[in-house]
Every structure is written in structure tokens, then in C-alpha cells.
Biopython code that builds the backbone (N, CA, C, O; Angstrom):
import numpy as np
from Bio.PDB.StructureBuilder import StructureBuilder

atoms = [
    (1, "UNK", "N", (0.846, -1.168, 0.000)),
    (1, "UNK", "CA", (0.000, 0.000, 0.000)),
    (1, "UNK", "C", (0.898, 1.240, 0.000)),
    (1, "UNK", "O", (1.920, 1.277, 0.684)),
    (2, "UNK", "N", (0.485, 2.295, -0.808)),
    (2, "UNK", "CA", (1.675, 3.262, -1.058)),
    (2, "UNK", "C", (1.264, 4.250, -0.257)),
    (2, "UNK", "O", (0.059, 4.494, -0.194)),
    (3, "UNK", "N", (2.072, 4.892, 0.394)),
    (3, "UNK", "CA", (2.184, 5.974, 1.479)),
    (3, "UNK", "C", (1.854, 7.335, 0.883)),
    (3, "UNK", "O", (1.712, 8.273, 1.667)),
    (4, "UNK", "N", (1.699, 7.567, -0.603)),
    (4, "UNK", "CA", (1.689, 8.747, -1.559)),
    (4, "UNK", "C", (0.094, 8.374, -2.177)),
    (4, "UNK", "O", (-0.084, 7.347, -2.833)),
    (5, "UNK", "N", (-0.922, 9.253, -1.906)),
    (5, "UNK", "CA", (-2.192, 8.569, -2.682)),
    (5, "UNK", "C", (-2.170, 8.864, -3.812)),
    (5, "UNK", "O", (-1.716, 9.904, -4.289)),
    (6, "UNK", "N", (-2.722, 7.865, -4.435)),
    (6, "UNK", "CA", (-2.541, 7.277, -6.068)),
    (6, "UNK", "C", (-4.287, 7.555, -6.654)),
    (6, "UNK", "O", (-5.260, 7.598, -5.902)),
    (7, "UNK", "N", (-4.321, 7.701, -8.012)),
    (7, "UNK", "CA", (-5.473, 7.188, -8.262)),
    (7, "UNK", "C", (-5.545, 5.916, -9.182)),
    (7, "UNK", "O", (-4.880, 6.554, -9.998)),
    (8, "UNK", "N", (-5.601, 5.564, -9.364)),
    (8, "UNK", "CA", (-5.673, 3.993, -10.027)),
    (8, "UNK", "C", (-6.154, 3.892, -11.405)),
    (8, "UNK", "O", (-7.320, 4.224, -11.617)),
    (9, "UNK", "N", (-5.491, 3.519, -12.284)),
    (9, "UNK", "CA", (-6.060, 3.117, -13.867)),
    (9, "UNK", "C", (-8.076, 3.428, -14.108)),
    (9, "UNK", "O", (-8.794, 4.240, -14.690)),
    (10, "UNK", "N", (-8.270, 1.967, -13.077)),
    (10, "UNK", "CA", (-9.675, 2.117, -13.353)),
    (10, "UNK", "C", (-11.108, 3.127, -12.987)),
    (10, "UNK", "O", (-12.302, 3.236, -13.265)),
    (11, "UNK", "N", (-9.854, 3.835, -12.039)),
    (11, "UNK", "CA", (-10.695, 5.165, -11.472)),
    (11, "UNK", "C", (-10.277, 6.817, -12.124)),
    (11, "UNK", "O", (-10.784, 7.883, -11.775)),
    (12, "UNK", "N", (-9.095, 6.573, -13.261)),
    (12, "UNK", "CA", (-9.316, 7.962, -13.837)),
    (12, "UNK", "C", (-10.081, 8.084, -14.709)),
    (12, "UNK", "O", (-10.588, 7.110, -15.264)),
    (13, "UNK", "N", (-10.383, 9.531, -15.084)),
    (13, "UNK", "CA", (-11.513, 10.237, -15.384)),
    (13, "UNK", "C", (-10.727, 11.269, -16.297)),
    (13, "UNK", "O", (-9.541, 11.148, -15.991)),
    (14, "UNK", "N", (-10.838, 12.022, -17.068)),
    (14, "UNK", "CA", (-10.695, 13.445, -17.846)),
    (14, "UNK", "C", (-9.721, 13.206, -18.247)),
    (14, "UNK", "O", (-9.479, 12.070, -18.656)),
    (15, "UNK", "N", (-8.437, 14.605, -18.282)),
    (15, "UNK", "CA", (-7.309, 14.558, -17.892)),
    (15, "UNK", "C", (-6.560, 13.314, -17.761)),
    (15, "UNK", "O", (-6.142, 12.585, -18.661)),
    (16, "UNK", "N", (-6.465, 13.197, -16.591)),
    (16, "UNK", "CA", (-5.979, 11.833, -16.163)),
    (16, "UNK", "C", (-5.806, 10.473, -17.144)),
    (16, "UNK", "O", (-4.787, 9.928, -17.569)),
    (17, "UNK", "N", (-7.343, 10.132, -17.334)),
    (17, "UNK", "CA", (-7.464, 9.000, -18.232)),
    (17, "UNK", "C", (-7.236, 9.300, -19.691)),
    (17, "UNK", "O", (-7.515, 8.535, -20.614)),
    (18, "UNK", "N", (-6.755, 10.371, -19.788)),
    (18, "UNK", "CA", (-6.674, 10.137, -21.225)),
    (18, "UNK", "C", (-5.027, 10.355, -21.345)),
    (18, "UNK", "O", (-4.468, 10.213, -22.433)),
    (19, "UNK", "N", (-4.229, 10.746, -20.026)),
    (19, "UNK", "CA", (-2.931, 10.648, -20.056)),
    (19, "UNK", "C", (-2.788, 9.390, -19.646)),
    (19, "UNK", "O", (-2.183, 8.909, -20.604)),
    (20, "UNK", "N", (-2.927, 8.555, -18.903)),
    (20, "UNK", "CA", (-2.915, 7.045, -18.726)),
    (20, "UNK", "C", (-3.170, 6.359, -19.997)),
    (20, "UNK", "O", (-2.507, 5.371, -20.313)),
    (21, "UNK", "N", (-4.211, 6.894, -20.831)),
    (21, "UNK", "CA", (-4.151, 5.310, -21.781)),
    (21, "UNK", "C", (-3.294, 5.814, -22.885)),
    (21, "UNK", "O", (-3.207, 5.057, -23.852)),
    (22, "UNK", "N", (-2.437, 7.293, -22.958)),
    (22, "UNK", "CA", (-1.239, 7.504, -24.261)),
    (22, "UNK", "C", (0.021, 6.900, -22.952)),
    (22, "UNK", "O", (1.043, 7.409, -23.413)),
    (23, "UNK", "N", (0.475, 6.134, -21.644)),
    (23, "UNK", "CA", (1.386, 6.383, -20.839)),
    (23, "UNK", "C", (1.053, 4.631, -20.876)),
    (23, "UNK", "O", (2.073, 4.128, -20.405)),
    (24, "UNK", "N", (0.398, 3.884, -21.113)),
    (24, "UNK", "CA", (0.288, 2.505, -20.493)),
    (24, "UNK", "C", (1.136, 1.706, -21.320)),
    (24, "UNK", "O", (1.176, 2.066, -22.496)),
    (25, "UNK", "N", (1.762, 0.800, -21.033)),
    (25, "UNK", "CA", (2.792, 0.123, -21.257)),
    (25, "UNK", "C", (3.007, -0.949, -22.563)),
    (25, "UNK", "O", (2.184, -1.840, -22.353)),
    (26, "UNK", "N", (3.637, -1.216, -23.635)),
    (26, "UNK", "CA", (2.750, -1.660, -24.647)),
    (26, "UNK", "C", (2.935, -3.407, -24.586)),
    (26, "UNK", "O", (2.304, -4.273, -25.193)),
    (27, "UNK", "N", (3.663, -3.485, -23.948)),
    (27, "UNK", "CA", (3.321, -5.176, -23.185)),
    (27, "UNK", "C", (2.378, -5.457, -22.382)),
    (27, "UNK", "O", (1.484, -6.130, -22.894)),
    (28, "UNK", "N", (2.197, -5.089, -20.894)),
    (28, "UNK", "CA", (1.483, -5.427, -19.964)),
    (28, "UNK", "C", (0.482, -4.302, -20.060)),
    (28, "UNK", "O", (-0.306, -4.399, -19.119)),
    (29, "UNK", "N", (0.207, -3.260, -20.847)),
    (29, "UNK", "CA", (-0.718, -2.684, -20.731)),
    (29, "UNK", "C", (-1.536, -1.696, -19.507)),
    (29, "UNK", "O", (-2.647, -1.192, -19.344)),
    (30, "UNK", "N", (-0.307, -1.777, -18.836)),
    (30, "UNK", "CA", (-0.063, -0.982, -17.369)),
    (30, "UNK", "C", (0.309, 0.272, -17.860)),
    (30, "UNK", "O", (0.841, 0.547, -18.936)),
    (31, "UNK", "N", (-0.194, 1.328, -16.526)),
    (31, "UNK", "CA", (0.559, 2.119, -16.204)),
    (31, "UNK", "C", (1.100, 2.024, -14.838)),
    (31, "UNK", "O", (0.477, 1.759, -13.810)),
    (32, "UNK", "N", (2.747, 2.360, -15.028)),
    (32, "UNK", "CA", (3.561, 2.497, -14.299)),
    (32, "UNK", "C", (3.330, 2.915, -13.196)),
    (32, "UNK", "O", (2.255, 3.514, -13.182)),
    (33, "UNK", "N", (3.923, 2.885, -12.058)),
    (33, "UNK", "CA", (3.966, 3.109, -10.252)),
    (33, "UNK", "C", (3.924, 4.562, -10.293)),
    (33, "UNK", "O", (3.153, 5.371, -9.776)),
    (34, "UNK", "N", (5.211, 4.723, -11.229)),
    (34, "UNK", "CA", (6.231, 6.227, -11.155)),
    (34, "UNK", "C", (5.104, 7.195, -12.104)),
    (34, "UNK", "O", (5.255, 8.396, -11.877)),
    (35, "UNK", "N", (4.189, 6.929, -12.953)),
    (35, "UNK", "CA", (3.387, 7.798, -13.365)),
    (35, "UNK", "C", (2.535, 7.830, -12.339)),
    (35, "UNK", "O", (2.564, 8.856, -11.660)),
    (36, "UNK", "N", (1.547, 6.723, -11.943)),
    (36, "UNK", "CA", (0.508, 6.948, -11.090)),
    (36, "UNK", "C", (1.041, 8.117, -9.616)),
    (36, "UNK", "O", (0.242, 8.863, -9.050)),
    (37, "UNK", "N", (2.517, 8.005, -9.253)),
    (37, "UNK", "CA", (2.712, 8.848, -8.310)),
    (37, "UNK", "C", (2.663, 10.616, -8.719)),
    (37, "UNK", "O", (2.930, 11.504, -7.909)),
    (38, "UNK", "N", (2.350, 10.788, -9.834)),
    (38, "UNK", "CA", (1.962, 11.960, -10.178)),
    (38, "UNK", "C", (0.070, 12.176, -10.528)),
    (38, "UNK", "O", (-0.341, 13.290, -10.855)),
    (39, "UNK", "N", (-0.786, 11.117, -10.415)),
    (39, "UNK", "CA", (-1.890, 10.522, -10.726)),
    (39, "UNK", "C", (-2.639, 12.260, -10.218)),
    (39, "UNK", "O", (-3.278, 12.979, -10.987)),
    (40, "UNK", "N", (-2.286, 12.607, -8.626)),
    (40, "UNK", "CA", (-3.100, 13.887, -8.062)),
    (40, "UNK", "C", (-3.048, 15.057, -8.912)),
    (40, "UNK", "O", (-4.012, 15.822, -8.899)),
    (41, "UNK", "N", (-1.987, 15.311, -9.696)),
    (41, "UNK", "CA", (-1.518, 16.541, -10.627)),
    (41, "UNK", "C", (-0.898, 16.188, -12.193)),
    (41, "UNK", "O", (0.302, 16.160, -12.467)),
    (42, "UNK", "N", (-2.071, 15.916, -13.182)),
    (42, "UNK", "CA", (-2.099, 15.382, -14.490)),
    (42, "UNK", "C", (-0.946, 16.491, -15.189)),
    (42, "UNK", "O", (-0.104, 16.076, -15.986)),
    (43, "UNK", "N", (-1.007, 17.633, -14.870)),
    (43, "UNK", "CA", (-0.175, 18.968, -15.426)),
    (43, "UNK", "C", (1.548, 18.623, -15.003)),
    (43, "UNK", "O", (2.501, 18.984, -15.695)),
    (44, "UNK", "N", (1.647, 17.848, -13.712)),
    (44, "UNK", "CA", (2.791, 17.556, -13.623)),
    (44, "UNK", "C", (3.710, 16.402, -14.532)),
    (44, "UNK", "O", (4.838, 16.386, -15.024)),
    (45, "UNK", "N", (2.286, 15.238, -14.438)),
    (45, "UNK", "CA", (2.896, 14.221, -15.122)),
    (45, "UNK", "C", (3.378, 14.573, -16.297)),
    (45, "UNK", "O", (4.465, 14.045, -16.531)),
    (46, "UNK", "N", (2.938, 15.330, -17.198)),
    (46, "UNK", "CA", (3.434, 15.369, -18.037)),
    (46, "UNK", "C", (4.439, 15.979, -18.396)),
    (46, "UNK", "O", (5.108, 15.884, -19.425)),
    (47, "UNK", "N", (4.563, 16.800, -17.268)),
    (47, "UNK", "CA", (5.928, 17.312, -17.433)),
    (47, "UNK", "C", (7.481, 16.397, -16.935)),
    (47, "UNK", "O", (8.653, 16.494, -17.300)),
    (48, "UNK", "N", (6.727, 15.469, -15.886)),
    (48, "UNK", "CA", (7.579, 14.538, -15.929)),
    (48, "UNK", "C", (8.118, 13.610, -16.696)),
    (48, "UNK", "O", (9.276, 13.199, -16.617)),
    (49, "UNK", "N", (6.942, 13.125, -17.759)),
    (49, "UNK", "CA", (7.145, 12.389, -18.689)),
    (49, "UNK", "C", (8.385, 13.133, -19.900)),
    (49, "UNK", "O", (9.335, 12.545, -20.416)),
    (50, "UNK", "N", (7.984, 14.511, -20.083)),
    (50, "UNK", "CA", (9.053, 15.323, -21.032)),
    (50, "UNK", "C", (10.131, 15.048, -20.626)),
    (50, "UNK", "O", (10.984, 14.635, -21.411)),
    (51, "UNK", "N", (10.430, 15.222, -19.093)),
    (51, "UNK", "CA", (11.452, 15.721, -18.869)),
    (51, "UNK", "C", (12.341, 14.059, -18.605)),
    (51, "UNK", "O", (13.553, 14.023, -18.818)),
    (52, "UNK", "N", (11.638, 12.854, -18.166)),
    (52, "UNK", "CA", (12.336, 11.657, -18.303)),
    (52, "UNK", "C", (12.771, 11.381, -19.592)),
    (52, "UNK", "O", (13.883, 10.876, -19.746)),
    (53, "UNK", "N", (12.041, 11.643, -20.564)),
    (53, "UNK", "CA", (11.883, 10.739, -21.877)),
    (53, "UNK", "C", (13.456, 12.052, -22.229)),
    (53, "UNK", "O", (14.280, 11.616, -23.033)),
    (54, "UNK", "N", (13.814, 13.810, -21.503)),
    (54, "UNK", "CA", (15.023, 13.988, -22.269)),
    (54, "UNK", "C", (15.915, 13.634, -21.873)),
    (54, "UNK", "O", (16.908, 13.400, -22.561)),
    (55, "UNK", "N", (15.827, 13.441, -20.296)),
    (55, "UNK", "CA", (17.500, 12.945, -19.609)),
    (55, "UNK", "C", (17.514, 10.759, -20.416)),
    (55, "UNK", "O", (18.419, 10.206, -21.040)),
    (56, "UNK", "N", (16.333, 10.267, -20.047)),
    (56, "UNK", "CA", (16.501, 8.900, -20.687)),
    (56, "UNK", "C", (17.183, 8.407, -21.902)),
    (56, "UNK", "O", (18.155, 7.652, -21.930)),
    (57, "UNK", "N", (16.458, 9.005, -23.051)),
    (57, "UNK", "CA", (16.726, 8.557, -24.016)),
    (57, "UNK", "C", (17.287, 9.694, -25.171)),
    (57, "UNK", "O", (16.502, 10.246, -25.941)),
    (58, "UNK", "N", (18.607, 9.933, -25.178)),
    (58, "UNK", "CA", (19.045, 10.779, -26.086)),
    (58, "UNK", "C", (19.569, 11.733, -25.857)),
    (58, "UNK", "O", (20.186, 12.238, -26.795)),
    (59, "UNK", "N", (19.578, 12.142, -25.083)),
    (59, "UNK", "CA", (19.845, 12.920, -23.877)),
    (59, "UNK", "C", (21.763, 13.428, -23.521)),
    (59, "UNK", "O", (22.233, 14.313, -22.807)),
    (60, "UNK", "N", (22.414, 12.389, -24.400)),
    (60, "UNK", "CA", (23.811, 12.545, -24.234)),
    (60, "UNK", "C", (24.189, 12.492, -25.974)),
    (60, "UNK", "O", (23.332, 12.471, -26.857)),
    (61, "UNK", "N", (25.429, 12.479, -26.156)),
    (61, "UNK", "CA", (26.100, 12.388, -27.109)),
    (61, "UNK", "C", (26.551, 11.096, -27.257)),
    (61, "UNK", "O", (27.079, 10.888, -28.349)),
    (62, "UNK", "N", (26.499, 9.944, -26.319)),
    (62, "UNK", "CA", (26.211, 8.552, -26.486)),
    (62, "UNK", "C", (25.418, 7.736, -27.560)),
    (62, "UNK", "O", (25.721, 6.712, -28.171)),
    (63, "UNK", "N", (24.248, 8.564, -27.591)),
    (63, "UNK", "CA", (23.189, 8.067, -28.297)),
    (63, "UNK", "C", (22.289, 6.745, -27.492)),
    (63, "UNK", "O", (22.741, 5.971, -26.648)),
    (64, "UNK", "N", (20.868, 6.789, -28.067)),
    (64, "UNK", "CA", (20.050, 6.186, -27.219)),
    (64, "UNK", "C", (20.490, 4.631, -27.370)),
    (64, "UNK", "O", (20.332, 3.896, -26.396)),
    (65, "UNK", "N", (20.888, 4.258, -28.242)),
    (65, "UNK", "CA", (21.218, 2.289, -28.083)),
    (65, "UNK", "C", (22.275, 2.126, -26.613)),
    (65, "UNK", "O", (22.148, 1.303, -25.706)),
    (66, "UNK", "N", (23.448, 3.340, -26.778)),
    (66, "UNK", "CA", (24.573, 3.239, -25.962)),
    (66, "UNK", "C", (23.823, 3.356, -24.037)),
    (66, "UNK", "O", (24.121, 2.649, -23.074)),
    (67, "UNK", "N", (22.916, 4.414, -24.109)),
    (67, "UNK", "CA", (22.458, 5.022, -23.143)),
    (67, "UNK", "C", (21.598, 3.806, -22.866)),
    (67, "UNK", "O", (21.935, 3.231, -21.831)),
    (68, "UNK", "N", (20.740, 3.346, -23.409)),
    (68, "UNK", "CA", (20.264, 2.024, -22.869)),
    (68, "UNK", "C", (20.502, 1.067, -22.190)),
    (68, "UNK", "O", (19.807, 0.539, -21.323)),
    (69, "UNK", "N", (22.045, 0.670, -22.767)),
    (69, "UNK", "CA", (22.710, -0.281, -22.739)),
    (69, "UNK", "C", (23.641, -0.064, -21.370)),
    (69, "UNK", "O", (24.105, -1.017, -20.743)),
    (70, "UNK", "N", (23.806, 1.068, -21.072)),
    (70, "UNK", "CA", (24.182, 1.286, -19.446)),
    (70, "UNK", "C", (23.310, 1.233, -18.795)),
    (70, "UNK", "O", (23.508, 0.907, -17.625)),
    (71, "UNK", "N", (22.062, 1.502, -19.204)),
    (71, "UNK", "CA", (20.915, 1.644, -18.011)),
    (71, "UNK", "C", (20.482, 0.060, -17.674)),
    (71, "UNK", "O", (20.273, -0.332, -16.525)),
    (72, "UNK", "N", (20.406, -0.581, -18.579)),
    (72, "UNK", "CA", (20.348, -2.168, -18.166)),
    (72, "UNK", "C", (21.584, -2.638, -17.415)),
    (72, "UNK", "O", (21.379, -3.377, -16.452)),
    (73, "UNK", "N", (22.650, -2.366, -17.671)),
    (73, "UNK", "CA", (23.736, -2.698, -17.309)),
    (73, "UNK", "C", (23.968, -1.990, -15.559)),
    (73, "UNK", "O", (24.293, -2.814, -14.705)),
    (74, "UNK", "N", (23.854, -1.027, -15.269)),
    (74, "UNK", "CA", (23.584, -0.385, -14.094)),
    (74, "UNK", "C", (22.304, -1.155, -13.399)),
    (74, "UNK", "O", (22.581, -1.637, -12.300)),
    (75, "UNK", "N", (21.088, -1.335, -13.804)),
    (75, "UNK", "CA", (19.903, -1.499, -13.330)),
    (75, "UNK", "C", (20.073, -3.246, -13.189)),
    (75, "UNK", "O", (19.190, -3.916, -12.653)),
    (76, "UNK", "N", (21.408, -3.895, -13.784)),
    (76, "UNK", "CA", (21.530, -5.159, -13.603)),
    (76, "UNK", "C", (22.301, -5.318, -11.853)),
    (76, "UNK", "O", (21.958, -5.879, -10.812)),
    (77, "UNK", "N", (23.212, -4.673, -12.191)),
    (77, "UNK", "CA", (24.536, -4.478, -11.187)),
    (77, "UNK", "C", (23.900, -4.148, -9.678)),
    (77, "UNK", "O", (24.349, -4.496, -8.587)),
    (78, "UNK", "N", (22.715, -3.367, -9.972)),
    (78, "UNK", "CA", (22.033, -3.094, -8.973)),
    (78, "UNK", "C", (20.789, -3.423, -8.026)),
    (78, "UNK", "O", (20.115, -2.908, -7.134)),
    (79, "UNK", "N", (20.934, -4.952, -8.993)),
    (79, "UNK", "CA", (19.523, -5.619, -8.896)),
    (79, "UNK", "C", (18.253, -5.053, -8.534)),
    (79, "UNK", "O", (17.438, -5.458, -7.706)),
    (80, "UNK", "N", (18.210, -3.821, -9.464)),
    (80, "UNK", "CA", (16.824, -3.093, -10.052)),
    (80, "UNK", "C", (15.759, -4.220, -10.509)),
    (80, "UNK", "O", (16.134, -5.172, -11.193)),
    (81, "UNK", "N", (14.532, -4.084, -10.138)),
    (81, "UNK", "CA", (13.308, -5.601, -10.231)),
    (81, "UNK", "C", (12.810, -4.312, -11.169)),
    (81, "UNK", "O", (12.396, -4.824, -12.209)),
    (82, "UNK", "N", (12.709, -3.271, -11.231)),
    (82, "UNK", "CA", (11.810, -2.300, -11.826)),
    (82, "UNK", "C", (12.141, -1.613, -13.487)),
    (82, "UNK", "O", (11.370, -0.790, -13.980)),
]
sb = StructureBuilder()
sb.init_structure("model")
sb.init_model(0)
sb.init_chain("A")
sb.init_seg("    ")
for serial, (resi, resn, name, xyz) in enumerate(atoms, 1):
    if name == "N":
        sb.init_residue(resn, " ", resi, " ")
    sb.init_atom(name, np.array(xyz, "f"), 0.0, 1.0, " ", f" {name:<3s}", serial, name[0])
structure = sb.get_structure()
């Protein structure tokens, strides 16, 4: 049970639900922990989403295959489940 209140997939509405179903996952069809913890303020998420998707992917002069490929590699080393 998360200590941060959430609203849940099947309970958004407006806003919300229509940023959840462009944010849900294209395997499991989820949305993520780390979005729903922005679930109270839809105006934020998305700014979170901008601002992950520039430091994540592309974000260096690496390029995104290279940048990936540490982040698995780190997220291995660190036995990241997430």
C-alpha cells in the first residue's frame, strides 16, 4: 500500500485518463507506479514524462542504443526488479 495517494487506472476520469491510456505500457498494458505517483496533478505528469523521456533517451552524445545499454547494465549491477 503506497504511502503517496494514487489514483488507479480504473478510477481515472478526464485529464488523467486520457494521459494514462497515451502512458500505459505496450506489453502489460499498465501504467507504471512512477506515473501513477503523479496521478493527483495530471499537469505535472506530463511534465515529468518530457522531462524523463530527455535525460533517458538521447539525452547525451552517447546516443540512445549506448544510453540504454548502461541503463540495463547499471539497473543489472544493482539488482533493479523495476
Amino acid at each position: 500500500m503506497p504511502y503517496i495517494k494514487t489514483i488507479d487506472e480504473s478510477e481515472a476520469t478526464g485529464q488523467l485518463k486520457e494521459i494514462y491510456d497515451r502512458r500505459k505500457d505496450h506489453h502489460s498494458g499498465k501504467v507504471s507506479n512512477i506515473a501513477k505517483l503523479f496521478s493527483l496533478r495530471p499537469d505535472l505528469l506530463e511534465a515529468q514524462h518530457k522531462f524523463s523521456r530527455a535525460i533517458q533517451f538521447g539525452g547525451s552524445s552517447l546516443g540512445v542504443k549506448r544510453e540504454e545499454m548502461i541503463s540495463v547494465l547499471v539497473g543489472s549491477l544493482l539488482k533493479c526488479s523495476y
